[in-house]
Structure formats: structure tokens, C-alpha cells
C-alpha positions as CSV (number, residue, x, y, z in Angstrom):
1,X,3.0,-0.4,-21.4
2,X,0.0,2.1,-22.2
3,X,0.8,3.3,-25.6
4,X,-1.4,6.0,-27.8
5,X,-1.8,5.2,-31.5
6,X,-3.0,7.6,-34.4
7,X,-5.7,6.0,-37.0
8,X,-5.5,7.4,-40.7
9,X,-8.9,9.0,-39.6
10,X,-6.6,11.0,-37.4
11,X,-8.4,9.8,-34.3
12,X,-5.7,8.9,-31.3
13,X,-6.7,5.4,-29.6
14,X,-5.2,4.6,-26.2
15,X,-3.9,0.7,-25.8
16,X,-2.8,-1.3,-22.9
17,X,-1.8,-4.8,-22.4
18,X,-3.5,-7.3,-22.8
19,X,-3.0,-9.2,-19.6
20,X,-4.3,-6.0,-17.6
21,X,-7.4,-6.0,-19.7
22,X,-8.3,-9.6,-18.8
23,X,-7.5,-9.3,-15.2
24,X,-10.1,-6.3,-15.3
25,X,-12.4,-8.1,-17.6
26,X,-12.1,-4.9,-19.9
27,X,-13.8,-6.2,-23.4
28,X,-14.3,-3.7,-26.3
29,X,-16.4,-0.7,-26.0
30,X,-15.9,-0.7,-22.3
31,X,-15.8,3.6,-20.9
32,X,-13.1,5.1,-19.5
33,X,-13.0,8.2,-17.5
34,X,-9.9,10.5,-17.3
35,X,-9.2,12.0,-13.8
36,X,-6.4,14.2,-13.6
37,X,-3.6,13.2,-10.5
38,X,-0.4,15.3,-9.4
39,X,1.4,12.7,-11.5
40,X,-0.6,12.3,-14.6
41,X,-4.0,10.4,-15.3
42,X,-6.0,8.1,-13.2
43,X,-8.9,6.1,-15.3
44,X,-11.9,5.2,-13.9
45,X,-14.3,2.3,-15.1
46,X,-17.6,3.9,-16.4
47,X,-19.6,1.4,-17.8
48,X,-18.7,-1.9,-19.0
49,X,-18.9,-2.3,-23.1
50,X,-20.9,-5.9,-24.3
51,X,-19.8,-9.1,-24.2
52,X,-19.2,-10.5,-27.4
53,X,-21.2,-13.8,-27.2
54,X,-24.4,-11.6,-25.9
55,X,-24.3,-9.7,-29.7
């Protein structure tokens, strides 16, 4: 389940499970891009964020 999150900052922070993120090999700081559909949101893979052992 996709679930939206508010930080103190006030900034809302989308979250999804974690055993879709691995099958996409979504790491943090990976872009998303919202594309509206008749039924909601589709998101798009922009641009991959960096692997943690390359930092």
C-alpha cells in the first residue's frame, strides 16, 4: 500500500513497500514523475538516485 506521510517540516513524502522498491531497484533519491490517468496517477521512473556503496 502507497501511503503519504507529513514531516514536522510540513513537507508530504510518498512511501511504498518495500518489496516493490526492490523489484524496481528503486534506492533513495531515485525521481519520480506524476502523469495524470482517468483513474488517478501513473509514476514514471526519471532518473535513478545513487547507489549507496558508490557514495
Amino acid at each position: 500500500m502507497v501511503k503519504i506521510q507529513k514531516l514536522p517540516s510540513g513537507q508530504l513524502v510518498i512511501t511504498i513497500p518495500k518489496l516493490l522498491a526492490e523489484y524496481e531497484g528503486l534506492k533513495k533519491g531515485v525521481e519520480l514523475e506524476f502523469k495524470k490517468h482517468k483513474d488517478g496517477f501513473l509514476l514514471e521512473i526519471k532518473k535513478k538516485g545513487v547507489k549507496t556503496e558508490d557514495r
